[in-house]
VEXPA-797918 format. One record per atom (N, C-alpha, C): residue in three letters; x, y, z. Coordinates in steps of 0.1 Angstrom, whole numbers, plus 5000, padded with zeros to 4 digits. Each point is the difference from the previous one (the first is absolute). Layout:
! VEXPA-797918
alaXYZ;...
This chain:
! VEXPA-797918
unk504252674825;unk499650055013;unk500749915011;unk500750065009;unk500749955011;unk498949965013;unk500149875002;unk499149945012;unk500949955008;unk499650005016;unk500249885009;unk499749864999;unk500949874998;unk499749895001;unk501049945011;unk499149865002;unk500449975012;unk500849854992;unk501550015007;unk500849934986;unk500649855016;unk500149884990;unk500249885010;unk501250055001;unk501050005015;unk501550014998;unk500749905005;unk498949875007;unk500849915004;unk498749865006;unk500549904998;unk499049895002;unk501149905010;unk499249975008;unk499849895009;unk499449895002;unk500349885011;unk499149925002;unk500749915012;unk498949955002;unk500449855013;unk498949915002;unk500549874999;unk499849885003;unk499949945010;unk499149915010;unk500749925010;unk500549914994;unk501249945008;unk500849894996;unk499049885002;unk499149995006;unk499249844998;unk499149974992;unk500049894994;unk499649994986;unk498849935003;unk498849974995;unk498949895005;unk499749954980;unk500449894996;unk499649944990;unk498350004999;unk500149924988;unk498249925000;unk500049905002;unk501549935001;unk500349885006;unk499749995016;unk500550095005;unk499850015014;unk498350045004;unk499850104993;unk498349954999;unk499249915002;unk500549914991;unk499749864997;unk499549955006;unk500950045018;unk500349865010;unk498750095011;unk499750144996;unk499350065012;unk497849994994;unk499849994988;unk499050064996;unk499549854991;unk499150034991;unk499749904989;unk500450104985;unk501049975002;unk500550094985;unk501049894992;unk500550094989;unk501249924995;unk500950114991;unk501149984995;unk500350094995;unk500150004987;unk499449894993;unk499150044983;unk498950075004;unk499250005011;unk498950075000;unk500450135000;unk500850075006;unk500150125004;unk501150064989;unk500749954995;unk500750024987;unk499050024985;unk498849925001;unk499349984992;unk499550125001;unk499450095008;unk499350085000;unk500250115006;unk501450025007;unk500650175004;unk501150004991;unk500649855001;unk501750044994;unk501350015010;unk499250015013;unk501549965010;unk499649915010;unk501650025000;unk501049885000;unk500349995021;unk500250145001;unk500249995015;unk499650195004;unk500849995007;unk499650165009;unk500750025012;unk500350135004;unk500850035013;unk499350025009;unk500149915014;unk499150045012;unk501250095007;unk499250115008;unk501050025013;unk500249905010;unk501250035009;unk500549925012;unk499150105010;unk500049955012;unk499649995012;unk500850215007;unk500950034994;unk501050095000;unk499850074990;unk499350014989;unk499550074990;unk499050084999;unk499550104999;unk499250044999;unk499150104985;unk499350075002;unk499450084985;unk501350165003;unk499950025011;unk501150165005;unk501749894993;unk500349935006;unk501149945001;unk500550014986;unk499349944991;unk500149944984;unk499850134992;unk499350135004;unk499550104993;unk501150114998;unk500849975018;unk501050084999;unk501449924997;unk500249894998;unk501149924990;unk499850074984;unk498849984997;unk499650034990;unk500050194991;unk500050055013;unk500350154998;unk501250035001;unk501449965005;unk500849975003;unk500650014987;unk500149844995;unk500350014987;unk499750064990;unk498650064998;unk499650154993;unk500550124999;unk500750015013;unk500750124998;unk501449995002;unk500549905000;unk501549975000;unk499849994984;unk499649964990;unk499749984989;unk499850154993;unk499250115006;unk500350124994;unk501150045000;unk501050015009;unk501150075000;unk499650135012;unk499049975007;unk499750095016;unk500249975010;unk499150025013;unk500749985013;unk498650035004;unk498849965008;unk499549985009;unk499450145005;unk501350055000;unk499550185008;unk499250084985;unk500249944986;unk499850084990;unk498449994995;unk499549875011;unk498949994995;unk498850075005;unk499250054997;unk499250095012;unk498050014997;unk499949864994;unk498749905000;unk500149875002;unk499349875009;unk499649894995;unk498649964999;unk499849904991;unk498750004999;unk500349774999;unk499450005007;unk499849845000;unk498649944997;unk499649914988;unk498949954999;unk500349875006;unk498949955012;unk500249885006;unk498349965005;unk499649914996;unk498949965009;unk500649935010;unk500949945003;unk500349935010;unk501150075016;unk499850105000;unk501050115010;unk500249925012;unk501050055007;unk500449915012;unk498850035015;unk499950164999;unk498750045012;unk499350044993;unk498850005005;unk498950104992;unk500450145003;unk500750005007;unk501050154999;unk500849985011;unk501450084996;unk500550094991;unk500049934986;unk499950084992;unk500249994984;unk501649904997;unk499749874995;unk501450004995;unk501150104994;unk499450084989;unk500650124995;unk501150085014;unk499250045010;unk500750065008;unk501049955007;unk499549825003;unk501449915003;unk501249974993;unk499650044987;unk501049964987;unk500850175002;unk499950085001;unk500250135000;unk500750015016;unk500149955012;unk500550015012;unk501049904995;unk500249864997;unk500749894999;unk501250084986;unk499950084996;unk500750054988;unk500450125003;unk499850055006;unk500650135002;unk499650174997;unk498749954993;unk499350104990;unk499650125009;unk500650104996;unk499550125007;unk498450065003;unk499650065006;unk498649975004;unk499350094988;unk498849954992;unk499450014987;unk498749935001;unk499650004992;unk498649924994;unk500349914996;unk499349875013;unk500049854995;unk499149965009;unk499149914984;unk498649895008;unk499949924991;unk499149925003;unk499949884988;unk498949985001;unk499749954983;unk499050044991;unk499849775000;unk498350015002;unk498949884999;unk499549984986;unk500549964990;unk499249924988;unk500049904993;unk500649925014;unk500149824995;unk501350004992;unk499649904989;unk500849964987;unk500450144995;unk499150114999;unk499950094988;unk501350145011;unk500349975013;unk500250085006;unk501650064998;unk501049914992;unk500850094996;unk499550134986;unk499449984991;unk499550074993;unk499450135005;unk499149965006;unk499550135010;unk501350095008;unk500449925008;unk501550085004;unk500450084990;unk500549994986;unk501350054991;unk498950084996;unk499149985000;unk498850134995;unk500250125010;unk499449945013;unk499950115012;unk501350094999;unk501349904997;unk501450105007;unk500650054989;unk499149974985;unk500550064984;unk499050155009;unk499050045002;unk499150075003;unk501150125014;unk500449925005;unk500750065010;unk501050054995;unk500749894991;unk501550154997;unk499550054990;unk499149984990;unk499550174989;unk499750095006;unk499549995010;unk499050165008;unk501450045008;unk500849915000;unk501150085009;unk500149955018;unk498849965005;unk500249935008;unk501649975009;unk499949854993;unk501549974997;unk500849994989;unk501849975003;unk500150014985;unk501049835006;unk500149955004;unk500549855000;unk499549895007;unk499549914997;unk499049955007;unk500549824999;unk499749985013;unk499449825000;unk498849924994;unk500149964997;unk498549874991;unk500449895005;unk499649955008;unk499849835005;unk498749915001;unk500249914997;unk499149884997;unk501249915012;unk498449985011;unk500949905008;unk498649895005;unk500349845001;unk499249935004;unk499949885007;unk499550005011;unk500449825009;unk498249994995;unk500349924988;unk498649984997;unk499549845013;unk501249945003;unk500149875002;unk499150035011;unk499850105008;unk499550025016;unk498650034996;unk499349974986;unk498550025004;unk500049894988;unk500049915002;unk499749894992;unk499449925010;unk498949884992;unk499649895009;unk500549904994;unk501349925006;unk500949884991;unk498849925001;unk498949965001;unk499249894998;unk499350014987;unk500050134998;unk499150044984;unk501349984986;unk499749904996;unk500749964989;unk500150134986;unk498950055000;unk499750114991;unk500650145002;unk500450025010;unk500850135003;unk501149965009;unk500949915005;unk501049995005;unk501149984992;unk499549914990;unk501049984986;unk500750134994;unk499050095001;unk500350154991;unk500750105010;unk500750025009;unk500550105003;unk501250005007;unk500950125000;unk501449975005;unk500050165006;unk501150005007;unk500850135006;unk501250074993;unk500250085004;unk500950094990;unk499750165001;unk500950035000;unk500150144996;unk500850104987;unk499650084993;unk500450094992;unk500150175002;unk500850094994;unk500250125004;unk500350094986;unk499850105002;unk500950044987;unk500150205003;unk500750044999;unk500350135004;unk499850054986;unk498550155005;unk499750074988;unk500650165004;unk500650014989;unk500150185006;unk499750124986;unk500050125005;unk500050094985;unk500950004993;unk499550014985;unk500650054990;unk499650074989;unk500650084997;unk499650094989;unk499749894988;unk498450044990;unk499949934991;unk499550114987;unk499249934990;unk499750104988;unk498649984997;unk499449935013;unk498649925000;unk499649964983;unk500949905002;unk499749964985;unk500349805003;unk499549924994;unk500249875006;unk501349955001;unk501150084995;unk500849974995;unk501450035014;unk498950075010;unk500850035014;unk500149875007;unk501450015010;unk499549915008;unk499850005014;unk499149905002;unk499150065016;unk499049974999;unk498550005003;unk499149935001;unk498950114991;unk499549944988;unk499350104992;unk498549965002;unk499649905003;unk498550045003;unk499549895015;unk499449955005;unk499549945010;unk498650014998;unk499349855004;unk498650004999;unk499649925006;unk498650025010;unk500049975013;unk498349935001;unk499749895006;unk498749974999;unk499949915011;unk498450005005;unk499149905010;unk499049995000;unk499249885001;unk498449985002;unk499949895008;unk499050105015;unk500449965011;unk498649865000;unk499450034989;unk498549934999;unk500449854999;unk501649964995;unk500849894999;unk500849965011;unk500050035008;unk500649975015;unk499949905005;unk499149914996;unk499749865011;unk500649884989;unk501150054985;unk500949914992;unk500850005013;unk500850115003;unk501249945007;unk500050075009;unk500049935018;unk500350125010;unk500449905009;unk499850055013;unk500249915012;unk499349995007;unk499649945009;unk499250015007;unk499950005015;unk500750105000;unk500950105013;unk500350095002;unk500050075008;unk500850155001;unk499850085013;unk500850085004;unk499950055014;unk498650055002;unk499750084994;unk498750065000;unk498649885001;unk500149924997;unk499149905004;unk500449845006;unk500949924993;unk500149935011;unk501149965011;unk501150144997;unk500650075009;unk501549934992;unk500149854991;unk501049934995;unk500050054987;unk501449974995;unk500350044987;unk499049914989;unk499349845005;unk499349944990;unk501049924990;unk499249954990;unk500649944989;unk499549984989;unk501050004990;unk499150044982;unk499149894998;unk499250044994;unk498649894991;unk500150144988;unk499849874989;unk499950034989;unk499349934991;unk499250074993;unk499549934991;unk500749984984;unk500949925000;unk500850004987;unk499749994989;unk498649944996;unk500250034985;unk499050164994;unk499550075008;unk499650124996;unk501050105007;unk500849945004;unk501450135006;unk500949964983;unk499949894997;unk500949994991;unk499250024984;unk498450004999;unk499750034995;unk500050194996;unk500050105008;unk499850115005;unk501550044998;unk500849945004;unk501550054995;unk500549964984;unk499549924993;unk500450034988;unk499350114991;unk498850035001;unk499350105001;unk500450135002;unk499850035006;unk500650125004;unk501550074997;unk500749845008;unk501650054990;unk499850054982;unk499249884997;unk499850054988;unk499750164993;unk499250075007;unk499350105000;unk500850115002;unk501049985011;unk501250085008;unk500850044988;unk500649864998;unk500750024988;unk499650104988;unk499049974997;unk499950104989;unk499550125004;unk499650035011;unk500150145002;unk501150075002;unk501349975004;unk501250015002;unk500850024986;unk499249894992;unk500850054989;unk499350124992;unk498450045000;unk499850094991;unk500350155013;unk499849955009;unk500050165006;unk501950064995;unk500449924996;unk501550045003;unk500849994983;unk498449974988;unk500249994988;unk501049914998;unk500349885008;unk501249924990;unk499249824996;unk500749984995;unk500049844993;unk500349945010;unk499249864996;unk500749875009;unk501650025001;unk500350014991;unk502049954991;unk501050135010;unk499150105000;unk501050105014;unk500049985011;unk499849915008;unk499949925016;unk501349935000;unk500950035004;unk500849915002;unk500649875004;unk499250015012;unk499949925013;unk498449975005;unk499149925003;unk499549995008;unk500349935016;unk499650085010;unk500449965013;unk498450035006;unk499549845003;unk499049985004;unk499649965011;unk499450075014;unk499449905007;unk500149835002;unk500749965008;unk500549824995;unk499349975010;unk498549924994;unk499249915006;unk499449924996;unk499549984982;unk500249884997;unk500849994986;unk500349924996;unk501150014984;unk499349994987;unk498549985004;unk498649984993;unk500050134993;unk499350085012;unk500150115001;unk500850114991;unk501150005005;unk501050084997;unk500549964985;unk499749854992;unk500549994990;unk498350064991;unk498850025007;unk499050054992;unk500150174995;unk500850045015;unk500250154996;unk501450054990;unk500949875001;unk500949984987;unk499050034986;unk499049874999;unk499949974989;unk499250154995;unk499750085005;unk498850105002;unk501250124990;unk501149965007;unk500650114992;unk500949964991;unk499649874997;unk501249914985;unk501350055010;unk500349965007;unk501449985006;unk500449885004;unk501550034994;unk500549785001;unk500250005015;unk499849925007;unk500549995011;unk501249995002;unk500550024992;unk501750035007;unk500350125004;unk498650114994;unk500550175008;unk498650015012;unk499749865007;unk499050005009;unk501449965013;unk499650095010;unk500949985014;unk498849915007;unk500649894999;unk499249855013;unk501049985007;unk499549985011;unk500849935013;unk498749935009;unk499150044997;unk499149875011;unk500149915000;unk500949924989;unk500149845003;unk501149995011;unk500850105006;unk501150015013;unk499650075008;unk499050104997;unk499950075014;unk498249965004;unk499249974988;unk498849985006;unk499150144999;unk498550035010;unk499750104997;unk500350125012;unk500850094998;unk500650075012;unk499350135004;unk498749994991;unk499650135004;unk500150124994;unk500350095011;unk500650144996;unk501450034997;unk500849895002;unk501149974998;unk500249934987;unk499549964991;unk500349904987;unk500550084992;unk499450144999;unk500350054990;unk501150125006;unk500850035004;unk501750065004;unk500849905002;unk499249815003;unk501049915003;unk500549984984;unk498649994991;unk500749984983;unk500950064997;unk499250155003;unk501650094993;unk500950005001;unk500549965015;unk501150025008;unk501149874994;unk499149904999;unk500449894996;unk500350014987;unk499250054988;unk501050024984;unk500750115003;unk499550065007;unk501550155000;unk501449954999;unk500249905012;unk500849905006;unk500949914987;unk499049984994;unk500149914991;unk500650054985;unk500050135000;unk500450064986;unk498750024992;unk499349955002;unk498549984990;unk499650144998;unk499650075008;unk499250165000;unk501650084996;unk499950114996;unk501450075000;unk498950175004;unk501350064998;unk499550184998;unk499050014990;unk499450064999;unk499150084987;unk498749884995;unk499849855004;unk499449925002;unk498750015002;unk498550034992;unk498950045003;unk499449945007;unk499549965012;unk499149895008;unk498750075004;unk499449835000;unk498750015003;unk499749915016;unk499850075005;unk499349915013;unk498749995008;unk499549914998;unk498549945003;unk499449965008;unk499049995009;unk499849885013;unk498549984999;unk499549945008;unk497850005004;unk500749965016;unk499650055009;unk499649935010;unk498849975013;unk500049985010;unk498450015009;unk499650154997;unk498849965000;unk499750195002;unk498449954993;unk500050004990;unk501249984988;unk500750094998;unk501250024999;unk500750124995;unk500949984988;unk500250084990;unk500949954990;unk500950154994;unk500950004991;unk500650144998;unk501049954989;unk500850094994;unk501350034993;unk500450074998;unk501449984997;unk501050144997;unk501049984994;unk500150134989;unk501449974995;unk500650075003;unk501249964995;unk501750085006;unk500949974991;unk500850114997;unk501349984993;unk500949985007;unk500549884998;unk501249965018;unk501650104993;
């Protein structure tokens, strides 16, 4: 049986050029960088410049996404941006990234679910090109996580970086069978009863500022192996395969704890696990298109490559999905 799937045709990413160690930490907080190595795994992270922005880095980042399909800007006719951190509380980044690019006038907004929020995206815009909607779309993960941090809190300053990721999804004819490639299932979750793990404690609507994260870390980090746990295996039975048919894990990078528990969950050696938070830190909605973009890059992922990608973030929110890249 012939289905619509919504197939990756090009991955992106961007970095700010400034680097902030845990060395440089060091000199701001009461930290060290065995402490923070001991217990996330990185090493440093990308802040933006003063000239940087979440629109700026989102559309660098889309840029390369579709220079990387082999398209043009006019071909695309959705964006969808997951960002907690947007430059106004309106206009929509999406619509800035879509003016700053050239993108003919279409459907674009951007989608709120923390950590978990590129997952929710590639869901929403897999959703959008089946029904016909659209048939070529933008997926961005963009984040100046750096602009709602409190550098005095040692416990959440250490963990997070800026960055953006992108990846152009469009139609393709498949045999809806796992063996297509394009995004074969998505799965999506939140319990809002867990909201006071991780949030801020700001927002226009109340105290008119964007705020800054508090977290309670060891039941965020309890609550995320958990669950990933659980994710996992629903992903693998709803879609009948084995640990051993995953090719790739591409996870959520926010702690290496973490991410090596949802390894171990699926007996995979960590050499077919995509980490980068010990260089990029935790970026959000962006960690996970920065991974991919970054083994795409690298040779690691190829064509026909099964992946799995994972996140938890505030909300609580958590999700997965696979894709045949």
């Amino acid at each position: 049986m012939s289905i619509k799937r919504s197939v990756i045709a090009g991955t992106g990413s961007f970095l700010p050029p400034q680097i902030v160690t845990n060395k440089d930490l060091e000199k701001k907080v009461d930290t060290s960088d065995e402490w923070i190595v001991q217990r996330t795994g990185i090493t440093q992270r990308h802040i933006a410049g003063e000239d940087e922005s979440t629109v700026t880095m989102a559309t660098q980042a889309a840029n390369k996404a579709i220079e990387a399909s082999g398209y043009k800007p006019e071909d695309i006719d959705g964006i969808i941006v997951a960002t907690t951190t947007p430059d106004n509380t309106f206009p929509s980044v999406a619509v800035q990234v879509q003016a700053a690019l050239g993108v003919p006038p279409g459907v674009a907004f951007d989608l709120q679910a923390v950590c978990t929020g590129f997952v929710y995206a590639l869901s929403v815009a897999d959703s959008m090109i089946r029904s016909g909607a659209c048939s070529r779309m933008l997926v961005i993960g963009a984040e100046t996580m750096s602009r709602i941090l409190d550098w005095d809190d040692r416990t959440t300053c250490v963990l997070f970086g800026d960055g953006a990721g992108a990846i152009v999804l469009e139609a393709q004819e498949g045999e809806g069978t796992v063996k297509d490639r394009g995004v074969i299932s998505t799965h999506l979750y939140s319990d809002g009863r867990l909201k006071d793990l991780l949030y801020t404690d700001g927002g226009p609507g109340t105290t008119g500022k964007a705020g800054a994260i508090r977290m309670k870390g060891r039941d965020v980090f309890k609550n995320a192996v958990s669950l990933m746990n659980d994710i996992v295996g629903e992903v693998l039975d709803a879609n009948d395969l084995n640990d051993s048919d995953i090719d790739w894990l591409v996870p959520h990078q926010a702690n290496i704890r973490i991410i090596q528990a949802t390894a171990d969950k699926l007996s995979m050696p960590y050499e077919k696990v995509v980490m980068t938070v010990g260089k990029h830190g935790n970026t959000s909605a962006a960690s996970i298109p920065l991974a991919l973009d970054t083994a795409v890059k690298a040779g690691m992922i190829k064509k026909g490559d099964l992946l799995l990608f994972e996140a938890l973030g505030g909300g609580l929110t958590w999700g997965a999905a696979l894709a045949r890249f």
